[in-house]
FIKOLTOR-313513 format. One record per atom (N, C-alpha, C): x, y, z; atom name; residue in three letters; residue number from 1. Coordinates in Angstrom, 2 decimals. Atoms other than C-alpha are relative to their C-alpha. Layout:
<recs>
+---------+---------+---------+----+-----+-----+
|       X |       Y |       Z |  a |   r |   k |
+---------+---------+---------+----+-----+-----+
|       X |       Y |       Z | CA | ALA | NUM |
...
+---------+---------+---------+----+-----+-----+
</recs>
This chain:
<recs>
+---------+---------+---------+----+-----+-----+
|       X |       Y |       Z |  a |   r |   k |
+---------+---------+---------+----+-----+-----+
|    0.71 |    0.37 |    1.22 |  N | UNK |   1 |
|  120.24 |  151.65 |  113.86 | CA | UNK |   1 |
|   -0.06 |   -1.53 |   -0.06 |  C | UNK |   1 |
|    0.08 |    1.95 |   -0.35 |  N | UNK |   2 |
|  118.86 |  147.97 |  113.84 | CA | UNK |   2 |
|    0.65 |   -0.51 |   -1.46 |  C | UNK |   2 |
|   -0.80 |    1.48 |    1.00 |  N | UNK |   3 |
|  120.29 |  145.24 |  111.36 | CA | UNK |   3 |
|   -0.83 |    0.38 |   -1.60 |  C | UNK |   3 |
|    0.99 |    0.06 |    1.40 |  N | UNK |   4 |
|  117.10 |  145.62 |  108.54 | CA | UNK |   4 |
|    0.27 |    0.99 |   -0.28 |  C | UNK |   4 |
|   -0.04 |   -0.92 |    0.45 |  N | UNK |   5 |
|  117.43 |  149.25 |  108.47 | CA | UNK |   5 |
|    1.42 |    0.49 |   -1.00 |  C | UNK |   5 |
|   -1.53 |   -0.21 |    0.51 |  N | UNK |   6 |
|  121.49 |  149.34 |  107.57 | CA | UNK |   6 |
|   -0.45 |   -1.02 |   -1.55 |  C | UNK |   6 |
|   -0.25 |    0.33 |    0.79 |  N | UNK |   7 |
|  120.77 |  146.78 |  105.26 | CA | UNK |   7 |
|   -0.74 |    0.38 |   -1.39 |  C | UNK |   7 |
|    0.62 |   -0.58 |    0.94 |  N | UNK |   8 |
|  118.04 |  148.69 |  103.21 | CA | UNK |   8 |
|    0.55 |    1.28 |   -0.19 |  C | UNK |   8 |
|   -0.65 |   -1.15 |    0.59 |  N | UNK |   9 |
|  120.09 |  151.63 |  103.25 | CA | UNK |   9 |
|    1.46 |   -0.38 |   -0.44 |  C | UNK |   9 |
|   -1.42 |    0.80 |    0.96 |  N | UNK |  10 |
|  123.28 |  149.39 |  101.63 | CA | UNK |  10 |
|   -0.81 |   -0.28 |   -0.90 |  C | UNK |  10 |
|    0.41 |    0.44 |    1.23 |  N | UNK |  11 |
|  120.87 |  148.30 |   99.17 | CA | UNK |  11 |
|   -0.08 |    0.84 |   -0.83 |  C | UNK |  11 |
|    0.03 |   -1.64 |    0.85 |  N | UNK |  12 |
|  119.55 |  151.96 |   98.15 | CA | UNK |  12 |
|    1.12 |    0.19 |   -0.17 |  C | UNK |  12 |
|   -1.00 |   -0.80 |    0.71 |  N | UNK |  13 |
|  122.98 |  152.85 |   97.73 | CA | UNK |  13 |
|    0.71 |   -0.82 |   -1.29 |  C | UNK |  13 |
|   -0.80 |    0.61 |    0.70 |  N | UNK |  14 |
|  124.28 |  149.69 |   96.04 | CA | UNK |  14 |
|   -0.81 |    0.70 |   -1.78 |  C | UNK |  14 |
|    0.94 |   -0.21 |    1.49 |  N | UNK |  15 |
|  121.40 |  150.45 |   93.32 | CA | UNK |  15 |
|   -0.12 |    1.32 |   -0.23 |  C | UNK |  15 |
|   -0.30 |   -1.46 |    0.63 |  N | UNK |  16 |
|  122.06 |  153.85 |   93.16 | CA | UNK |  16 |
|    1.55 |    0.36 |   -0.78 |  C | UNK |  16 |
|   -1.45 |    0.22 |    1.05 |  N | UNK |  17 |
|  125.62 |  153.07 |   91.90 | CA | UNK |  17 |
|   -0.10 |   -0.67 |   -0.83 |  C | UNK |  17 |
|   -0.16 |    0.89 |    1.39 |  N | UNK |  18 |
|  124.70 |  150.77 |   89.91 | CA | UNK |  18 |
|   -0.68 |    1.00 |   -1.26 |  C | UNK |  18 |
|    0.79 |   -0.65 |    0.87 |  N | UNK |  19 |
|  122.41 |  153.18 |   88.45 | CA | UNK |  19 |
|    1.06 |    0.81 |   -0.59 |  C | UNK |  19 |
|   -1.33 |   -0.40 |    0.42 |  N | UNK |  20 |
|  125.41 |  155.74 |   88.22 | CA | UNK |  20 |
|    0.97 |   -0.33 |   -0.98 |  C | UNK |  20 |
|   -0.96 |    0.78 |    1.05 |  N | UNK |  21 |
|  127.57 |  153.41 |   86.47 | CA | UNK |  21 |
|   -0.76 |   -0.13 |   -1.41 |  C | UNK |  21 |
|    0.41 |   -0.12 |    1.54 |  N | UNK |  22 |
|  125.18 |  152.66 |   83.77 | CA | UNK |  22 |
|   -0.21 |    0.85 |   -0.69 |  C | UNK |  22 |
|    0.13 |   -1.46 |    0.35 |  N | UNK |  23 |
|  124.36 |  156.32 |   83.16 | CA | UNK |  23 |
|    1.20 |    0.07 |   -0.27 |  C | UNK |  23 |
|   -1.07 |   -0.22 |    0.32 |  N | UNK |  24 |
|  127.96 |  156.88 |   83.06 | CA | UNK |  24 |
|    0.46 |   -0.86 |   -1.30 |  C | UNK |  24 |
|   -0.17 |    0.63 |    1.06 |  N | UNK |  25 |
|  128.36 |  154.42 |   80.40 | CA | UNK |  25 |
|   -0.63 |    0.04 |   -1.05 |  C | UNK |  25 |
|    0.77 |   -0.25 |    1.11 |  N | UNK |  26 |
|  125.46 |  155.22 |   78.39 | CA | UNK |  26 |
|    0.18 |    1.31 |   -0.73 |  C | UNK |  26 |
|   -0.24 |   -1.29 |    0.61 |  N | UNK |  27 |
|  126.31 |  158.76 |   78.01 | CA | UNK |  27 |
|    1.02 |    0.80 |    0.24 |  C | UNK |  27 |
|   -1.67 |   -1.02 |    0.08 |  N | UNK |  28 |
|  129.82 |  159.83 |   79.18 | CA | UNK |  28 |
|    1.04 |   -1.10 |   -1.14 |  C | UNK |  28 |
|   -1.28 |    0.49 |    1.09 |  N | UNK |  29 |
|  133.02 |  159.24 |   76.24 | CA | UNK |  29 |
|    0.86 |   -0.36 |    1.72 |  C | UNK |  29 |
|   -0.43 |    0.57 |   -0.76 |  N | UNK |  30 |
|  135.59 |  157.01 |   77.69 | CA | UNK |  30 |
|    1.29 |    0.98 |    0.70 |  C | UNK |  30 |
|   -0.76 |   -1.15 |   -0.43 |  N | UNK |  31 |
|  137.98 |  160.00 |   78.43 | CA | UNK |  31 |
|   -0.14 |    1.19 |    1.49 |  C | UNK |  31 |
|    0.79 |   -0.02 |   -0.99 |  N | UNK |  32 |
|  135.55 |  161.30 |   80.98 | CA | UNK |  32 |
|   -0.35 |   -0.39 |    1.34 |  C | UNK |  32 |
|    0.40 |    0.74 |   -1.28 |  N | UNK |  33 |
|  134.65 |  158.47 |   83.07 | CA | UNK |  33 |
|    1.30 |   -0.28 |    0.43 |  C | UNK |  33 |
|   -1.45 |    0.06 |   -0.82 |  N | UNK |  34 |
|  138.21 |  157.78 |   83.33 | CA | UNK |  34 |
|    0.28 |    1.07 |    1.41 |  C | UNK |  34 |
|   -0.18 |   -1.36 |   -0.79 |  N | UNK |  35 |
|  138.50 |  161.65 |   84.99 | CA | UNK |  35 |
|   -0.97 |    0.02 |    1.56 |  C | UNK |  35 |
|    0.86 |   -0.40 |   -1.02 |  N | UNK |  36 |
|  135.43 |  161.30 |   86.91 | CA | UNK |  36 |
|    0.92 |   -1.71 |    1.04 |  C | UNK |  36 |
|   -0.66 |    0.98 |   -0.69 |  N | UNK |  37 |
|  136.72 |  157.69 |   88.29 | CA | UNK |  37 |
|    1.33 |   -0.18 |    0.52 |  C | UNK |  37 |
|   -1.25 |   -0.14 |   -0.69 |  N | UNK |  38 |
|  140.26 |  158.77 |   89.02 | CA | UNK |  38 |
|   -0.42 |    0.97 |    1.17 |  C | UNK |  38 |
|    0.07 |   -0.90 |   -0.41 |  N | UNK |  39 |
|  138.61 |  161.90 |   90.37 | CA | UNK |  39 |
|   -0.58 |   -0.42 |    1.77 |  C | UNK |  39 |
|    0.89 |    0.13 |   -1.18 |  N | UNK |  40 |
|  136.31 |  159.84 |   93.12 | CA | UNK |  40 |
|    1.17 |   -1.04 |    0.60 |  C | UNK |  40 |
|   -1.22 |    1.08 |   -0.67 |  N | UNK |  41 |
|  139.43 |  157.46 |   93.81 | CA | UNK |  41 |
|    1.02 |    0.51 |    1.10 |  C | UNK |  41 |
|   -1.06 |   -0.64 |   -0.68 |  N | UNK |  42 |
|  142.13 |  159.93 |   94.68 | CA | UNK |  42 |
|   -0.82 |    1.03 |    1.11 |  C | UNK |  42 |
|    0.53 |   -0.53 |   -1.04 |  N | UNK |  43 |
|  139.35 |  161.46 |   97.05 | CA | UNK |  43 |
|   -0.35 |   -0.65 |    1.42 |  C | UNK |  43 |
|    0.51 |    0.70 |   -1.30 |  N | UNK |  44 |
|  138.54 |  158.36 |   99.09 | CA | UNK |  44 |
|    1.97 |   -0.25 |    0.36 |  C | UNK |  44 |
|   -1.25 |    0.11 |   -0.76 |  N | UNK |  45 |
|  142.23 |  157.83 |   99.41 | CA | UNK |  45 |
|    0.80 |    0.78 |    0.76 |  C | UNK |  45 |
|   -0.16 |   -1.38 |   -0.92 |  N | UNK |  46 |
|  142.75 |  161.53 |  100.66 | CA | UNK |  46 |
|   -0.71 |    0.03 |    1.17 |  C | UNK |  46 |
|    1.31 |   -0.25 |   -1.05 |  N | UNK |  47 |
|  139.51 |  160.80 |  102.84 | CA | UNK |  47 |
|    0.79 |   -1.22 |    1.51 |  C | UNK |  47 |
|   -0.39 |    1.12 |   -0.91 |  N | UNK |  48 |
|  141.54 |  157.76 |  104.78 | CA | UNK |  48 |
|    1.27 |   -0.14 |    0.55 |  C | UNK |  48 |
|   -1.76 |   -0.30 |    0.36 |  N | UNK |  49 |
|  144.74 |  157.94 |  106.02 | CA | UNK |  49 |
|    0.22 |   -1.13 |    0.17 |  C | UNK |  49 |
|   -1.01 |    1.33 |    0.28 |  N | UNK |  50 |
|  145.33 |  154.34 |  106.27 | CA | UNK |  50 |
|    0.22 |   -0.08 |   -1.13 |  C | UNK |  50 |
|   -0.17 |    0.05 |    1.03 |  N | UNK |  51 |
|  145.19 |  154.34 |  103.19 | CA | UNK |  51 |
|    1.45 |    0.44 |   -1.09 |  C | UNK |  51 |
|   -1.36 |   -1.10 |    0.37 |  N | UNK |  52 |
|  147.75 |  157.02 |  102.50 | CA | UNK |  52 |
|    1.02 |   -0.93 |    0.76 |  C | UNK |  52 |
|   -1.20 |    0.42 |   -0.24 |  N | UNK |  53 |
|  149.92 |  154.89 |  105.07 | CA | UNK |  53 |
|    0.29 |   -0.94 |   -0.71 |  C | UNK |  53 |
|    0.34 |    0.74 |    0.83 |  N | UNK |  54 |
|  149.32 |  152.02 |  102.56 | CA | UNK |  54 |
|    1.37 |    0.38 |   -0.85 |  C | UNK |  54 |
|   -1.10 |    0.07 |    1.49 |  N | UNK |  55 |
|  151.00 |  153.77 |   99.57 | CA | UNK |  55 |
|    1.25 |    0.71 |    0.76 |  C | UNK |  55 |
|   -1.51 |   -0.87 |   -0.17 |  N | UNK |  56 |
|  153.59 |  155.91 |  101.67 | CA | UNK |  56 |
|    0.92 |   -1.61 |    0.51 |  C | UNK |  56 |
|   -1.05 |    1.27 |   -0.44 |  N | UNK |  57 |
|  154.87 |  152.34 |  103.06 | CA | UNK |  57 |
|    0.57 |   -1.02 |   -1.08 |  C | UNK |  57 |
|   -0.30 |    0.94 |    1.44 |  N | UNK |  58 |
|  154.69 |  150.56 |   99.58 | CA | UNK |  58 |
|    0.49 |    0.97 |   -1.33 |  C | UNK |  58 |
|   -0.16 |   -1.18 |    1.04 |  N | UNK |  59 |
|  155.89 |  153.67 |   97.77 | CA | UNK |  59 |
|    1.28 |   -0.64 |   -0.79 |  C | UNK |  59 |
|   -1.47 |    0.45 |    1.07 |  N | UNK |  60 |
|  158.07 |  152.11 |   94.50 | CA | UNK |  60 |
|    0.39 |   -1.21 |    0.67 |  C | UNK |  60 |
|   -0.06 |    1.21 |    0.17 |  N | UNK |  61 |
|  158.15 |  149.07 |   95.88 | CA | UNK |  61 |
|   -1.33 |   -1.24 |    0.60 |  C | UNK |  61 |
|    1.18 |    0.80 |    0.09 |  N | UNK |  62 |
|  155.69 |  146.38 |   95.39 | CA | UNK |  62 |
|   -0.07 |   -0.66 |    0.97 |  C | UNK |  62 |
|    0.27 |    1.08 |   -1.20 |  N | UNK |  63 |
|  156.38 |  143.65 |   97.76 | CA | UNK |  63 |
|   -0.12 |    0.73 |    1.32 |  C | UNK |  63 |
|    0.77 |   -0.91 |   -0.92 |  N | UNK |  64 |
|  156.00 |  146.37 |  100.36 | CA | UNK |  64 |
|   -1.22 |    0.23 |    0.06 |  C | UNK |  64 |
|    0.91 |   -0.38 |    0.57 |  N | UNK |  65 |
|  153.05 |  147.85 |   98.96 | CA | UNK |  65 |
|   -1.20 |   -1.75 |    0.44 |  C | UNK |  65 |
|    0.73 |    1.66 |   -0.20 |  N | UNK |  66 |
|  151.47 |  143.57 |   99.06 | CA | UNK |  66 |
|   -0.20 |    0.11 |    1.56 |  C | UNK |  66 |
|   -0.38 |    0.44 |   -0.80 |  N | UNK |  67 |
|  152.95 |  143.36 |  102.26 | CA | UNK |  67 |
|   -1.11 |    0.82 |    1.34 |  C | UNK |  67 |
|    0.37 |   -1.11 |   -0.85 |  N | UNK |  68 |
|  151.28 |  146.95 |  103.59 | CA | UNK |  68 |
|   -2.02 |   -0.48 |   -0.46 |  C | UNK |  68 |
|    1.14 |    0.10 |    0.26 |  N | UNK |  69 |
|  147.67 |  145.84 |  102.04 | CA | UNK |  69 |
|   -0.43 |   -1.40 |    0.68 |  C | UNK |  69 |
|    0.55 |    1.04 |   -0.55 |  N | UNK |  70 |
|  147.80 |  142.29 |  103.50 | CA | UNK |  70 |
|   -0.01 |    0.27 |    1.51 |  C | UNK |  70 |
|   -0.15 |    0.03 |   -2.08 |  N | UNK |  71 |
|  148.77 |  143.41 |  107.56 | CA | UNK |  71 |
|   -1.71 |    0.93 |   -0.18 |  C | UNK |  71 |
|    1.93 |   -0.49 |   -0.05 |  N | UNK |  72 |
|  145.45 |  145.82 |  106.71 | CA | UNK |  72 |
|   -0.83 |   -0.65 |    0.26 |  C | UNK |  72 |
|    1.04 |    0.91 |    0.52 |  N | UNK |  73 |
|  143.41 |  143.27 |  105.38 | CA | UNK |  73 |
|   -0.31 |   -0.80 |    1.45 |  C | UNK |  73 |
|    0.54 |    0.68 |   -0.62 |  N | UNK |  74 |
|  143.99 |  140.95 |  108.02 | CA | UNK |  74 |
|   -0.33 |    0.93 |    1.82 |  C | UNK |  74 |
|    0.46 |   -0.42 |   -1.58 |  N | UNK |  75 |
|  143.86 |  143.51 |  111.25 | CA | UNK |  75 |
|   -1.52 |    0.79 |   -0.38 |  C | UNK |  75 |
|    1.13 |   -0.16 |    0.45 |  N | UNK |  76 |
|  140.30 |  144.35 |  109.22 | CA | UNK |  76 |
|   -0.80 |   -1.12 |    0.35 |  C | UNK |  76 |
|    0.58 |    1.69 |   -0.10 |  N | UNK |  77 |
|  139.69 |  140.28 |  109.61 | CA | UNK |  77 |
|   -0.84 |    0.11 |    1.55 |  C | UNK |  77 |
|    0.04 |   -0.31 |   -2.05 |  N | UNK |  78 |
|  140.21 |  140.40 |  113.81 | CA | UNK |  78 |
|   -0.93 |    0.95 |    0.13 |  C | UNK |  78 |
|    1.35 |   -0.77 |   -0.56 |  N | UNK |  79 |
|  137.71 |  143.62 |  114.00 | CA | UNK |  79 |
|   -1.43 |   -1.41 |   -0.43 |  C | UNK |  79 |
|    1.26 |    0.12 |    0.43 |  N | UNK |  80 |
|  135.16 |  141.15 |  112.62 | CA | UNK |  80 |
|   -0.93 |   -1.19 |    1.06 |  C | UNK |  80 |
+---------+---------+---------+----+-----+-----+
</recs>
């Protein structure tokens, strides 16, 4: 997939969340979007397992937890 095409299909999606979000705000109570926004959270974090190694390495303690999101971050840097 060339370069223009990725980036018009990041755009359609950005503006389809954005659209999402404002719909969600115009017509879901705040009790709701909470549910639906925990609901799409604890799915991408089920969907990843770094993620999961994330909190099982920083589990109850924080400076772990910092420690386990910054070695991510930066072996995310080096792929780039």
């Amino acid at each position: 997939m060339d370069h223009g095409k990725k980036r018009s299909i990041n755009k359609n999606i950005q503006n389809w969340l954005s659209d999402l979000l404002n719909t969600m705000d115009e017509v879901l109570d705040d009790e709701t979007k909470t549910k639906l926004m925990a609901g799409c959270g604890k799915g991408c974090y089920n969907r990843f397992k770094f993620k999961r190694d994330i909190g099982a390495y920083g589990h109850r303690d924080m400076k772990k937890l910092i420690e386990a999101f910054k070695n991510n971050f930066e072996k995310s840097l080096e792929m780039v």
